[in-house]
N, C-alpha and C positions, 0 to 999 in steps of 0.2 A: 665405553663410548656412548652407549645408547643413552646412558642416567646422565653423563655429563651434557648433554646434548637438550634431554628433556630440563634439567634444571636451569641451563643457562637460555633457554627459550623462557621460561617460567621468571625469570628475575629481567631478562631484557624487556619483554613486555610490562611485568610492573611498574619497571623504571620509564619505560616509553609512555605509559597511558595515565601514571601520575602526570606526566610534565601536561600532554596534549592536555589532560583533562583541566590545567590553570588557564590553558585558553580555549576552554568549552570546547574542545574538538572531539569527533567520535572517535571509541576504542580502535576503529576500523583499522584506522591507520596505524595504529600503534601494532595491531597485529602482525598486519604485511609488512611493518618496516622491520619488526622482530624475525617474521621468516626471510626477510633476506638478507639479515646477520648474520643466522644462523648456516645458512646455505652457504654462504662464502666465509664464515671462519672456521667450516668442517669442511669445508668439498664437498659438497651435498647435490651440488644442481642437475647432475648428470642422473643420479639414482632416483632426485624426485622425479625427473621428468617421467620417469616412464617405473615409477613403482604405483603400481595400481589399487597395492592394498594401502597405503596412504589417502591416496584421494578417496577409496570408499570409506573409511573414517570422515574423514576431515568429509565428507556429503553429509552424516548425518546432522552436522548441525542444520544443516540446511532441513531435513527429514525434519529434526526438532522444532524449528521454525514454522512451517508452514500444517506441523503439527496444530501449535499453540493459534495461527491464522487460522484451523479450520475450526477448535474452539468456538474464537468471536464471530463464528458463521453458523446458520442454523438453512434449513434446506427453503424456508420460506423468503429468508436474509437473501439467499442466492437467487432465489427466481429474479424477485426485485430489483438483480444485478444482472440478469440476464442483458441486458442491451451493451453494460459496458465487456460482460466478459466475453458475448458470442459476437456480436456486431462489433464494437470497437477493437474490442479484442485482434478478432479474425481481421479484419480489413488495416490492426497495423501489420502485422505479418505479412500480410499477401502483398500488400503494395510494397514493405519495406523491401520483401525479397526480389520484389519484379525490378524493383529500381536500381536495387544494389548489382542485379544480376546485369541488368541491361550496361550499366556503364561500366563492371566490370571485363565484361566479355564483347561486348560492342567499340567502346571505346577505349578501353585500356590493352585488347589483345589477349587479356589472360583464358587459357583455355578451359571450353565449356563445362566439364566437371570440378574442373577448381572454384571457379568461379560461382556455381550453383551453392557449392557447401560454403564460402564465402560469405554469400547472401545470404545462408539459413542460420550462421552463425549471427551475422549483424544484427539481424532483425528480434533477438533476443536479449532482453537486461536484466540486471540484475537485483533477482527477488532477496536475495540473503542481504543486501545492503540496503538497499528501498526500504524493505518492508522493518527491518532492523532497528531503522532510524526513524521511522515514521513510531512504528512502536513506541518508542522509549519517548518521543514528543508529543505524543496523544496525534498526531497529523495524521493518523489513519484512518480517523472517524468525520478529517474532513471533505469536504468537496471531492477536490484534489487529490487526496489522498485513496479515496471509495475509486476513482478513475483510473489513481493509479493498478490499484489492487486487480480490478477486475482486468485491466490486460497483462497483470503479470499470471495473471492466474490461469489466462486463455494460452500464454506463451508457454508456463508449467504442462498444462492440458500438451499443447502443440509438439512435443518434448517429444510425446511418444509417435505421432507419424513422421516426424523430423530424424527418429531413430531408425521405423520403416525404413524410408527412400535411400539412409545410408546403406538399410543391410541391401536392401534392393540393386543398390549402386555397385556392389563388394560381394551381391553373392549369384554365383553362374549357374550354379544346381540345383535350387530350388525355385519353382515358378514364380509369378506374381499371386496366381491364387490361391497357391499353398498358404504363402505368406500373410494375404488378408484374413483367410480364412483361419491361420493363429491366433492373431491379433482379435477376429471379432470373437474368438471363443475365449478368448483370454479376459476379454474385457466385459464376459457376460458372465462370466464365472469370479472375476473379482469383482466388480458391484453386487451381483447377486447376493454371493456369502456374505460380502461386509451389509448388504441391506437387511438383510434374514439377521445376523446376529446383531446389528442395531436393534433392531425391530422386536424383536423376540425374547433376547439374551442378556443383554447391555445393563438393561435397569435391574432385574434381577441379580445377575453377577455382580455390580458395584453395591448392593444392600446387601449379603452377604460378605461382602471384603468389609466394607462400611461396621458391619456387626462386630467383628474382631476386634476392633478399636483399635486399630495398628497402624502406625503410619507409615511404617514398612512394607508393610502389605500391599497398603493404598500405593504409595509410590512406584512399589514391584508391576502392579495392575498397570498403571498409568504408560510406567515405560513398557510395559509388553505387549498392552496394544499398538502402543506409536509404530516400536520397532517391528510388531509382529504382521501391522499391515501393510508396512513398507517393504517388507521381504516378499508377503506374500505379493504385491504389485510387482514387485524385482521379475521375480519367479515366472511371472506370468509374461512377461516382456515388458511392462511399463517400469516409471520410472518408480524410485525410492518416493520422493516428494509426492509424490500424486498419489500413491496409497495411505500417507501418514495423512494429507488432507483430509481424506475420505474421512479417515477414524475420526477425525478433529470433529465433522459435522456431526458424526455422529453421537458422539459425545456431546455436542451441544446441545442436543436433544432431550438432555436428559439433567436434573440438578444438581450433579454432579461435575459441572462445566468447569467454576469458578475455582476448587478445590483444585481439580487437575492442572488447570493452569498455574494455579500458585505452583505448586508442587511441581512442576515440570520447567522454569524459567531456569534456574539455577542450571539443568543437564543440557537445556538448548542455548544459552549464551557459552556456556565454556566448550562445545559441540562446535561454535559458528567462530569461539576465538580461533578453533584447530587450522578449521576452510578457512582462515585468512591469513591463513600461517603458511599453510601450504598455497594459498594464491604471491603470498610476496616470496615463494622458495622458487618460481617459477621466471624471476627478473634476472634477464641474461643482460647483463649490463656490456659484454662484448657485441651482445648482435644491438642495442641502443646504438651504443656508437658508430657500429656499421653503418647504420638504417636510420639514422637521427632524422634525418629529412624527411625518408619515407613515412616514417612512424607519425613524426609532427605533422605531415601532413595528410594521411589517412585518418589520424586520432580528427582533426579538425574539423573532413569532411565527417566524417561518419554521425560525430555527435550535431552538427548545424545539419544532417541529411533525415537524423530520428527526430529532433525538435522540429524541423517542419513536416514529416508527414503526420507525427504524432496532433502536434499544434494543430491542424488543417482539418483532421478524421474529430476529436476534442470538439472543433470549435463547430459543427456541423447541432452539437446538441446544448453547449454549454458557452458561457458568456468568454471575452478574454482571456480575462485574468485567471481561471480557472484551466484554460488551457493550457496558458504559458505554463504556469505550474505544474501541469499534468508533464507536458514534453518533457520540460525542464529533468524531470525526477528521473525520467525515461531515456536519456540521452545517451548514459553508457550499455557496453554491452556486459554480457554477463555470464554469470558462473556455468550453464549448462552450455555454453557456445566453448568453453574449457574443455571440457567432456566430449561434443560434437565434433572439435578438431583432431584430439587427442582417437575418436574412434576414426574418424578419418585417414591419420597419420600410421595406425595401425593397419589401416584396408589399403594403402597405400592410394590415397584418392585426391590426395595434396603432395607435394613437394615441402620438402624440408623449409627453402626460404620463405616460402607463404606462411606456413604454420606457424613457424616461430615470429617471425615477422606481425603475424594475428594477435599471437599469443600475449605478444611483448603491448600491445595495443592495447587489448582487453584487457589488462593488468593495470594499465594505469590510466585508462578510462574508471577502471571500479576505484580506485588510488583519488582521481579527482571528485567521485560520485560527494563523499561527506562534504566537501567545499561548497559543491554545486546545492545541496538541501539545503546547508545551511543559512545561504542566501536567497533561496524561491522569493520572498517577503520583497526584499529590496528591489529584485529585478524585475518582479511583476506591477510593483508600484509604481518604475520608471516606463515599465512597456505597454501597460494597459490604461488604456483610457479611463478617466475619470467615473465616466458611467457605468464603463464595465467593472468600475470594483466592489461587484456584487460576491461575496465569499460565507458561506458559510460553514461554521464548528463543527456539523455535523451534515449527514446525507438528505437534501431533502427528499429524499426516494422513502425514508423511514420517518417523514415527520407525521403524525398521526394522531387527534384527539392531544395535541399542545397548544399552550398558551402561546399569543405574538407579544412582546412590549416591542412597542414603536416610542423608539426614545430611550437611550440608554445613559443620561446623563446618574446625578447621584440619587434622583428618585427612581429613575430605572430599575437601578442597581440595586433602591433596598427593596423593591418589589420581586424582583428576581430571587432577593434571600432568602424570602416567604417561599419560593417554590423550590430552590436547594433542601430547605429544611424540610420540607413536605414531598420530597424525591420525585416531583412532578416536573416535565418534561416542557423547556420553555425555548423561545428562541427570541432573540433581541433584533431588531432594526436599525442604525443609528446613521445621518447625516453628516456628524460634525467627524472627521476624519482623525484629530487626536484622542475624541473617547473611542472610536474604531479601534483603532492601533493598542490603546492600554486597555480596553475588553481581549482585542485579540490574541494578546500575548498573553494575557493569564484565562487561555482557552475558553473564555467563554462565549457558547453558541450563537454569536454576531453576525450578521452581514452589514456590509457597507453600501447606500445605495437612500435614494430617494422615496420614501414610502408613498409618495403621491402619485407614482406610477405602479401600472396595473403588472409590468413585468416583473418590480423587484416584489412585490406581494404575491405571485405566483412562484417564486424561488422557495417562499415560506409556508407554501401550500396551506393559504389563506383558508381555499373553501372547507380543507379537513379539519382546520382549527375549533378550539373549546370555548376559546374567548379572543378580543384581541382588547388589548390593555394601551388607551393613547397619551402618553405623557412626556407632552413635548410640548415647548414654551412659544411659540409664534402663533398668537390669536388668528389672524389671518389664513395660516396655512392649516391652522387645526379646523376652520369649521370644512376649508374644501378637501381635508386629508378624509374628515366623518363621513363628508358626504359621499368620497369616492370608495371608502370600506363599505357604506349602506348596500353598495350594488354587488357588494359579494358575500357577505355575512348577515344575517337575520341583526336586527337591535338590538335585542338579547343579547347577544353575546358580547356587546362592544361595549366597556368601560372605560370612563374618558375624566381625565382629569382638566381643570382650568382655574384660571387665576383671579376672574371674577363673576359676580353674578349676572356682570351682562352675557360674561362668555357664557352663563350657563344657559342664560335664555334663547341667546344665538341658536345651539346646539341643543335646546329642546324641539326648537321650530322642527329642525331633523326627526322628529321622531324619536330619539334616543332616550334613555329616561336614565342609566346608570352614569351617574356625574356627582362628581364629589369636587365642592372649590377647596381652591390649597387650602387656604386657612381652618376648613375644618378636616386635614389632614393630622392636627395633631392630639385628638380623638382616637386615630388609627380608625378612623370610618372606612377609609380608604382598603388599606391591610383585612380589616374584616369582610368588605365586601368583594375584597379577591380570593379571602380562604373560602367563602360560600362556593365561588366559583370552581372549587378543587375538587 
């Protein structure tokens, strides 16, 4: 039963994520519609629901995941992130849950303990699909993406007092300050250790596995940290995820990063196929038809209730279009709100039709999440304002000691090569909205926006810049673009191309003295006097 079971899971997904995959769809879906094959051509729904050693499997993809996220983080990455994971973060939470709770319990009638764990589950999305698909599209290193992360990350965090207040709610015998007082020992004793064997142990221990020359070895290492610190966070009362992070950082720390990551994709994608296996094993397709109404019309609210407080708390630090995107990614709910119900439903702290009723939600909220990314671009183009389609490839929280080209037409672009091939660190400007869109879609570090204004040059943290590179074709707007960079950057550093020698003289009067006219661009004067720059 069990082999027939595993193999025909195995052959329905290939056959499901070949087809999705001829119209560019994520695996995602290919999973969950596999587990809910599989559930209803064995009779399975009743035993996943409440087999708990399935669902601890099917988490560690998620363990693997936020593993390999804590990799591309480093403890300095995270300070820098501080505003979106402790401030944006905490304040979607708080607010989602007040709201959710108030019109829960306020206006809908449902009673005050249901409705609390309700709002705690809402107010959480999903990291295993987000971060998943931002992954595999490089979207995680944008804007939008860094925003996203850092409130999934704060939500992750949130997981374990979210865990608290259930046991708090479910248990009679032990006080409040027994309990905090677990908790703060628990959590001083897992950063602790894992800081001490960072610190100490880490680089040591991997140049001795390193010396073997074994990739066995190395892989053994890799996953026994992931999984060694996710149990010990377990143990301790936190979650699985928030220990396997921890290790990630610390590993990042060390040159060893990049090797573990290779090394570790393979166990965390086939890990996160399982959790999407057993998220589509959880589709009760009787309680849909019951509840069609309810469901379509709670799924609606919920996700237009996370895109505006999301959008609103977003848009307080960041332009439009960056918001929309942000909410947008953030709209469904997600996999620890799974867990959240399910401990709920055990402490007896919901009712049977709420839970399922949630459940049946949450399932295909994460079911529409791949649709929903895969259009951020087009929606945010139609909802945000012209001016706000300021977007950048990469965080400007980490731009540092980089080049600016202002102007990304084909001279842009072959200056930009000089700095791919010299692994130096650039980011692009561009006005005209069709080289936007084909910079943007083959990733490269673009925004969209007017360089004669002082706001979209601060998106590109002008003053931190090494140079800034002007090659753009409007005589006119070139000498008052010069004049408006002179007030933030030394002349030194600003190289300016033009079309003729009046333009050059225009733009000496400036003070500027690096200018090369097109025509003795084919020289490569130009080319050499940006490698000087490197």
């Amino acid at each position: 039963m069990l082999l027939s079971i595993i193999v025909s899971a195995i052959f329905i997904s290939l056959m499901a994520n070949i087809f999705l995959k001829r119209f560019d769809l994520p695996t995602i879906i290919g999973y969950i519609f596999t587990g809910t094959v599989i559930t209803y051509s064995f009779g399975l729904h009743d035993d996943v629901i409440h087999n708990h050693d399935l669902k601890e499997i099917a988490e560690f993809g998620v363990v693997f995941l936020m593993f390999t996220i804590g990799l591309e983080f480093s403890i300095e990455h995270l300070k820098k992130m501080k505003n979106e994971v402790f401030v944006t973060g905490s304040l979607q939470i708080i607010i989602t849950t007040l709201v959710v709770y108030g019109i829960s319990y306020f206006l809908l009638g449902i009673e005050n303990q249901t409705s609390f764990i309700i709002a705690l589950a809402i107010s959480l999305s999903s990291t295993a699909i987000v971060l998943k698909t931002f992954n595999e599209t490089g979207e995680i290193n944008r804007r939008y993406g860094q925003r996203s992360l850092g409130i999934l990350i704060m939500q992750d965090i949130a997981v374990i007092p979210i865990l608290l207040i259930i046991g708090l709610m479910s248990n009679d015998t032990q006080n409040i300050q027994t309990i905090l007082l677990n908790m703060f020992i628990g959590g001083f004793l897992l950063l602790g250790f894992l800081w001490i064997f960072g610190r100490f142990l880490l680089e040591p221990f991997f140049t001795q596995i390193t010396k073997t020359r074994s990739d066995e070895l190395f892989i053994g290492t890799i996953l026994f940290l992931a999984i060694g610190a996710s149990y010990l966070a377990h143990i301790l009362g936190f979650s699985y995820s928030l220990g396997a992070f921890i290790a990630g950082m610390l590993i990042a720390e060390t040159k060893y990063k990049h090797q573990a990551e290779a090394e570790l994709v393979p166990f965390r994608d086939i890990l996160l196929g399982i959790f999407f296996v057993t998220v589509g094993m959880q589709i009760d397709f009787s309680l849909i038809f019951e509840y069609l109404h309810i469901i379509a019309i709670l799924l609606l609210s919920v996700m237009l209730l996370k895109f505006t407080i999301i959008f609103f708390i977003v848009k307080r630090n960041d332009n439009r279009r960056v918001s929309i995107k942000t909410a947008m990614s953030l709209v469904q709910v997600g996999e620890f709100s799974l867990a959240l119900l399910e401990l709920a439903r055990t402490n007896s702290l919901i009712g049977p039709p709420y839970g399922q009723v949630m459940i049946v939600t949450i399932v295909i909220s994460m079911i529409l999440t791949p649709f929903i990314l895969k259009n951020l671009t087009p929606v945010a183009d139609k909802l945000a304002n012209r001016d706000d389609n300021v977007e950048l490839a990469v965080d400007s929280a980490l731009l540092e000691d980089h080049t600016i080209i202002i102007g990304f037409g084909e001279f842009g672009r072959s200056i930009a090569e000089i700095f791919k091939k010299n692994s130096e660190l650039y980011v692009a400007i561009e006005s005209n909205i069709d080289n936007f869109h084909k910079a943007y879609k083959e990733n490269e570090p673009v925004i969209f926006g007017n360089a004669v204004k002082k706001e979209v040059l601060s998106h590109v943290n002008i003053q931190d810049a090494k140079s800034v590179i002007i090659a753009i074709n409007n005589a006119h707007k070139l000498y008052h673009l010069c004049h408006t960079i002179q007030k933030l950057v030394p002349n030194e550093k600003i190289i300016v191309k033009v079309h003729s020698n009046d333009e050059k003289e225009s733009i000496k009067d400036l003070g500027i003295e690096n200018i090369l006219v097109e025509n003795e661009l084919a020289s490569n004067a130009f080319f050499e006097l940006v490698k000087n720059k490197l």
